[in-house]
Backbone as a printed PyTorch tensor [residue, N CA C, xyz], in Angstrom:
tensor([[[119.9110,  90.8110,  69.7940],
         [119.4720,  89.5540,  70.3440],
         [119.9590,  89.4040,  71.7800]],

        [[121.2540,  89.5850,  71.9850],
         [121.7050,  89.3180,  73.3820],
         [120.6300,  90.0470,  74.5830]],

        [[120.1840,  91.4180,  74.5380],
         [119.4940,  92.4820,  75.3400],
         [117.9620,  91.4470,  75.4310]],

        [[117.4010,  90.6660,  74.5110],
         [116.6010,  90.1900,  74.3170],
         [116.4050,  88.7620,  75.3480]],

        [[117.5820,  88.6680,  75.0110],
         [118.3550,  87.4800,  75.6540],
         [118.2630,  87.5690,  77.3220]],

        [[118.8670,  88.4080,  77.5760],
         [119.2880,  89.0580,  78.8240],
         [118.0090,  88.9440,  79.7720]],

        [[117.1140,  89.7690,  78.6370],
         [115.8800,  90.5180,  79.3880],
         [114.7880,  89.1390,  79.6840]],

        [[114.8170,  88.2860,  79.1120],
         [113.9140,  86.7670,  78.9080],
         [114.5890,  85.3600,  79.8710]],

        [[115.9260,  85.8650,  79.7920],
         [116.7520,  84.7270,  80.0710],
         [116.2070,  83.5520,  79.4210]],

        [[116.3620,  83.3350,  77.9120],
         [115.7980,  82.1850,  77.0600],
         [117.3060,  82.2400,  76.7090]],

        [[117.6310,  81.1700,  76.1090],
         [118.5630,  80.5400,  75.1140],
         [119.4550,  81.1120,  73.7620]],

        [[119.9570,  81.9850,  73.6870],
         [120.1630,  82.1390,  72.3740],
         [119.8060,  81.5580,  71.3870]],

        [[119.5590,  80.2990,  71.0510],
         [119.1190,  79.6410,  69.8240],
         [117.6280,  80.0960,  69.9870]],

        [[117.0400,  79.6250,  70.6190],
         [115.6780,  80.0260,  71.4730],
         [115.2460,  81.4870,  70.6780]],

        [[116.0620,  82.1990,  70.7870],
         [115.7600,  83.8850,  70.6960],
         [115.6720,  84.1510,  69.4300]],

        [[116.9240,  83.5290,  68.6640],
         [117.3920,  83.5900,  67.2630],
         [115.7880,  83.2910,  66.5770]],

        [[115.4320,  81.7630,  66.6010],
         [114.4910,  81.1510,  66.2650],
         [113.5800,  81.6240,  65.8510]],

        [[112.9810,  82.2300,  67.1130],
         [111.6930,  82.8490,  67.3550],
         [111.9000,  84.5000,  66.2090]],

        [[112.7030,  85.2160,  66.7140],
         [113.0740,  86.1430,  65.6220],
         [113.0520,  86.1200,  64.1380]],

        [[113.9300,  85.0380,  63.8520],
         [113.6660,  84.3630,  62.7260],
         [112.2660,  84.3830,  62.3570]],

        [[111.3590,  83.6200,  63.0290],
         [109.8100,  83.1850,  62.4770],
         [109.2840,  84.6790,  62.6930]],

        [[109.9440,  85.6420,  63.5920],
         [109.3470,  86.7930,  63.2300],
         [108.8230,  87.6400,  61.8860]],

        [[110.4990,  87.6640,  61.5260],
         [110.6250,  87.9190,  60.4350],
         [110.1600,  87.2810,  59.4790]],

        [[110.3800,  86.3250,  58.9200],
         [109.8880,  85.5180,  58.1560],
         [108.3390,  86.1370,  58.0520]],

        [[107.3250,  86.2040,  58.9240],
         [106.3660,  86.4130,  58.8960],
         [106.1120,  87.8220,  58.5900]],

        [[106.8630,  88.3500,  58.4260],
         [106.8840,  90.3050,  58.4950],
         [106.1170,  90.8270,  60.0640]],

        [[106.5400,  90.3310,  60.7320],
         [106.1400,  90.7140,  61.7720],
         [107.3130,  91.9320,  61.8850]],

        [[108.2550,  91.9440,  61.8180],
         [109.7780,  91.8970,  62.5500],
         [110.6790,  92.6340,  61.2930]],

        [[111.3830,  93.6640,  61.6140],
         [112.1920,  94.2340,  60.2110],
         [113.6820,  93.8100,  60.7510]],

        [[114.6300,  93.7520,  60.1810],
         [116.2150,  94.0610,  60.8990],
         [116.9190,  94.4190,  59.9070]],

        [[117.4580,  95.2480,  60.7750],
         [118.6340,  96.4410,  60.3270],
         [119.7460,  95.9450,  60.6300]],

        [[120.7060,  95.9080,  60.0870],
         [122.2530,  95.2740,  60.1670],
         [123.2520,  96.6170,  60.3400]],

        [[123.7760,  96.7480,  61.3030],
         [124.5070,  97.8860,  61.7580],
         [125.7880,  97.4630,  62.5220]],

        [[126.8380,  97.2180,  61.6850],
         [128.0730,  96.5870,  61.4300],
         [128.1090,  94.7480,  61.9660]],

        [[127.9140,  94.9880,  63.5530],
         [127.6250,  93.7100,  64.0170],
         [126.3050,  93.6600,  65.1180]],

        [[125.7960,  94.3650,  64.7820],
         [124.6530,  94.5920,  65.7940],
         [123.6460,  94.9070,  64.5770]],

        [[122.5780,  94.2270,  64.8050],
         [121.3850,  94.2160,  64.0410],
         [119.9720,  94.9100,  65.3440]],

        [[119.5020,  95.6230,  64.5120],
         [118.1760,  96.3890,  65.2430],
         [117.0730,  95.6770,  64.2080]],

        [[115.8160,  95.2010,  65.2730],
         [114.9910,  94.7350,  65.5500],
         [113.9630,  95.9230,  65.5020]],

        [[112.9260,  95.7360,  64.6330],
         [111.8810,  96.7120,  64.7800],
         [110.5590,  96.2430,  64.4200]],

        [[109.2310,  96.1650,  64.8930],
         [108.0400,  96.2290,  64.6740],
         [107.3190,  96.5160,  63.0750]],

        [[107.1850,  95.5630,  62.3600],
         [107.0410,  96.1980,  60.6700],
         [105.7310,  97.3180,  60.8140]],

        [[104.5600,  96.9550,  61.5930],
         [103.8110,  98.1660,  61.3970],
         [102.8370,  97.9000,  63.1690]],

        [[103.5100,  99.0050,  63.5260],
         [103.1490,  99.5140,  65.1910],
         [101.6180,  99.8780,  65.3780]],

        [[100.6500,  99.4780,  64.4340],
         [ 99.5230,  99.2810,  64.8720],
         [ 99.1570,  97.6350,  65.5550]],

        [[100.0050,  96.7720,  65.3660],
         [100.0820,  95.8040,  65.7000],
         [ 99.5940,  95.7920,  67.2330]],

        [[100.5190,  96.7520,  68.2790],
         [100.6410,  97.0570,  69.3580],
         [ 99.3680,  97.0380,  69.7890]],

        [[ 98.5370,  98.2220,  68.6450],
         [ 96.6970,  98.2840,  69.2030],
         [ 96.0880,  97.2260,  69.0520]],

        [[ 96.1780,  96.3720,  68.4390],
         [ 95.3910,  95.0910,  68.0190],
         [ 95.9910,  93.8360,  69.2760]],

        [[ 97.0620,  94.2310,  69.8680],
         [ 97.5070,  93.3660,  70.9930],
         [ 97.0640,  93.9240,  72.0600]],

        [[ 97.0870,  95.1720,  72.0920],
         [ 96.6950,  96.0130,  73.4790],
         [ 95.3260,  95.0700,  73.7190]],

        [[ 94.0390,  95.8710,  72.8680],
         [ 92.8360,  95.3890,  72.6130],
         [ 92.1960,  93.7350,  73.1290]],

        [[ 93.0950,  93.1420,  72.4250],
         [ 93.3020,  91.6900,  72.6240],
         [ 93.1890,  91.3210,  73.8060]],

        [[ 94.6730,  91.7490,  74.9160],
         [ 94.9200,  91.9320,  76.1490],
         [ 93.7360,  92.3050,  76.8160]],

        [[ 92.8980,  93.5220,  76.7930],
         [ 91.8720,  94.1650,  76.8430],
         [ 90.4320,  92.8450,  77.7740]],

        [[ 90.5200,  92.2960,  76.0200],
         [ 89.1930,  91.5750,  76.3500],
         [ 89.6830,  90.0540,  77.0410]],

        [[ 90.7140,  89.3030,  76.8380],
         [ 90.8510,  88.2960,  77.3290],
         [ 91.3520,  88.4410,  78.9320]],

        [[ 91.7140,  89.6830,  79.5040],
         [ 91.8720,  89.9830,  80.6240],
         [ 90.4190,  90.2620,  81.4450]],

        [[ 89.5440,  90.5750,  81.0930],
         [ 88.1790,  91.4040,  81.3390],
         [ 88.0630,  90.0840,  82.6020]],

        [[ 87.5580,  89.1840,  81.7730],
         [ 86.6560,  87.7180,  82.8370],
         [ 87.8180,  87.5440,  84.0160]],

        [[ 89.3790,  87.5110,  83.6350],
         [ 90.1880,  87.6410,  84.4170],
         [ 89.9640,  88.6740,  86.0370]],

        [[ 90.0800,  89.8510,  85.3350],
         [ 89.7080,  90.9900,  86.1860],
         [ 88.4230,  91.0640,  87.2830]],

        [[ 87.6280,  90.2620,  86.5430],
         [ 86.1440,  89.8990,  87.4320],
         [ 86.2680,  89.0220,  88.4580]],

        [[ 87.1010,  88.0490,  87.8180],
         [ 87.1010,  86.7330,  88.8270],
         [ 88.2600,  87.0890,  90.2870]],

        [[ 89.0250,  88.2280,  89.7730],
         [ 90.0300,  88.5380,  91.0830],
         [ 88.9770,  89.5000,  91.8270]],

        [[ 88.2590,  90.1570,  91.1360],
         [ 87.4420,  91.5090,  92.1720],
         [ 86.4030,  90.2560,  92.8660]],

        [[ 86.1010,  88.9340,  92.1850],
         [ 85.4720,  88.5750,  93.0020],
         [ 86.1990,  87.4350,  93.9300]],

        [[ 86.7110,  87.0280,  94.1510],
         [ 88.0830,  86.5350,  95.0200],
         [ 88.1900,  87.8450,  96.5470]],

        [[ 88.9190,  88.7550,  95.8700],
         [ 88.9870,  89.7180,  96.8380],
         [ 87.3930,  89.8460,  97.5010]],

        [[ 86.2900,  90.2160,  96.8870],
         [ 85.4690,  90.4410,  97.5710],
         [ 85.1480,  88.9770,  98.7060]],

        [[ 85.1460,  87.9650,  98.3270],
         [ 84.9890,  86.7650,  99.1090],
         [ 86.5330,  87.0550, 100.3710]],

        [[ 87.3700,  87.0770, 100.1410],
         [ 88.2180,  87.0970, 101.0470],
         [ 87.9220,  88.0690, 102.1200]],

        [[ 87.2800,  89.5690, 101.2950],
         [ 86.8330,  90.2820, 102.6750],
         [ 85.9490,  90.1140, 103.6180]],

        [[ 84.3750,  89.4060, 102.3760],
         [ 83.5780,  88.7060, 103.4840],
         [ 84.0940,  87.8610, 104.5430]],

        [[ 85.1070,  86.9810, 103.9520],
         [ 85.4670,  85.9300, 104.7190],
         [ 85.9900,  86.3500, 106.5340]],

        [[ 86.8200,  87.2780, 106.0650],
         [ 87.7730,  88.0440, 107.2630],
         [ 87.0150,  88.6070, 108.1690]],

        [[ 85.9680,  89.3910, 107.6590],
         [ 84.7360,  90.0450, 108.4250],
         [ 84.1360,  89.0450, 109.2050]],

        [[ 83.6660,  88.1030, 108.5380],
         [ 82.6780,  86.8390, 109.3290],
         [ 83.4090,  86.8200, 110.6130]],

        [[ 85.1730,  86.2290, 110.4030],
         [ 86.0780,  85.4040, 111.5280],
         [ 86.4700,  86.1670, 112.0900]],

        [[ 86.7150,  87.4740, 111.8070],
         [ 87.5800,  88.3790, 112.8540],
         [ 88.5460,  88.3660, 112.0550]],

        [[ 89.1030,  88.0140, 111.1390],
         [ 90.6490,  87.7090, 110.4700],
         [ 90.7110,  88.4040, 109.4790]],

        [[ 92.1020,  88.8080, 109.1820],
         [ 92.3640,  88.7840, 107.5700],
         [ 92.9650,  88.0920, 106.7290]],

        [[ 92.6640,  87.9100, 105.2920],
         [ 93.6570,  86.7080, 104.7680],
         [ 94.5900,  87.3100, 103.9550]],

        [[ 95.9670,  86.9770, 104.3170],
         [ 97.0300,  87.3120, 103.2150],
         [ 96.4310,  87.2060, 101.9670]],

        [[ 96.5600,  87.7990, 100.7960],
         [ 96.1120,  87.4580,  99.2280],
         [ 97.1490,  87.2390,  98.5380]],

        [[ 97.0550,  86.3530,  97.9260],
         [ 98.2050,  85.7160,  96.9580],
         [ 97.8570,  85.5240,  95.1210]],

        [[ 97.4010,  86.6430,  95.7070],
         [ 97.0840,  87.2500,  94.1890],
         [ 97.1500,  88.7060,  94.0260]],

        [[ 97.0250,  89.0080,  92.3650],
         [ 97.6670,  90.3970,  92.1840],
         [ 95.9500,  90.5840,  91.5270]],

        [[ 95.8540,  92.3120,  91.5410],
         [ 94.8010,  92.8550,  91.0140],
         [ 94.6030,  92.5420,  89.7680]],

        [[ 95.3260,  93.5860,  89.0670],
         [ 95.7180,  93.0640,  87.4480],
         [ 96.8040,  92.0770,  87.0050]],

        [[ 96.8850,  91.3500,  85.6520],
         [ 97.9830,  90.7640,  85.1890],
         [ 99.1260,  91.7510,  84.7300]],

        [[100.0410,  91.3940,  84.8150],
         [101.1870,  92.6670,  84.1890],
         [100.9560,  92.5120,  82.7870]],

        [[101.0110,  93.8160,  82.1610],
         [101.7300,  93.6300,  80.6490],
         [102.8550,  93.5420,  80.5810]],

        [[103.2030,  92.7330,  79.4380],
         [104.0680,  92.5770,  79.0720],
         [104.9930,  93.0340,  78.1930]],

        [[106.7270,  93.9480,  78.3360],
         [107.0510,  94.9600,  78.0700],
         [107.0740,  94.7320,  76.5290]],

        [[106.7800,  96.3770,  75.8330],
         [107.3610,  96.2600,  74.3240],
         [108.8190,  96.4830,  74.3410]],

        [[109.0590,  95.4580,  72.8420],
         [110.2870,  95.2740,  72.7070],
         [110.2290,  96.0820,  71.1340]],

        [[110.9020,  96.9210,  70.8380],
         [110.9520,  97.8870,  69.8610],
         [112.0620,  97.9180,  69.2680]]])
């Protein structure tokens, strides 16, 4: 939990919680290893069904920045200018926690 902790900067109770409802749900296995408990994925096809997910709800995302960028280049071309972009190409994924 702490590494979890660390890596999120959420709350300990926060972390616990959510873990908790992990498990509970079988999302989530834990291993008890004296005072340190390991955290594991009950079945890692999960990952593909999130990848996928990611996939399609990113798609319209992905369109609307290629078309952003493309307007910003018209734009720059017209004026002579360029415009800083304050936006990113893709969204990041978000790391697995295993």
């Amino acid at each position: 939990m702490t590494q979890i902790r660390e890596a999120t900067s959420a709350p300990s109770s926060s972390v616990s919680q959510q873990l908790a409802g992990l498990r509970g749900r079988n999302i989530l296995t834990a291993e008890r290893r004296g005072t340190t408990i390991i955290y594991r994925v009950a079945d890692e096809d999960r990952f593909e069904l999130l990848d996928v997910a990611r996939r399609i709800f990113n798609a319209p995302l992905s369109d609307t920045i290629d078309l952003l960028r493309l307007a910003a280049d018209e734009t720059g071309a017209a004026d002579g200018t360029r415009h800083k972009r304050a936006y990113t190409l893709r969204p990041p994924s978000p790391p697995r926690i295993i």
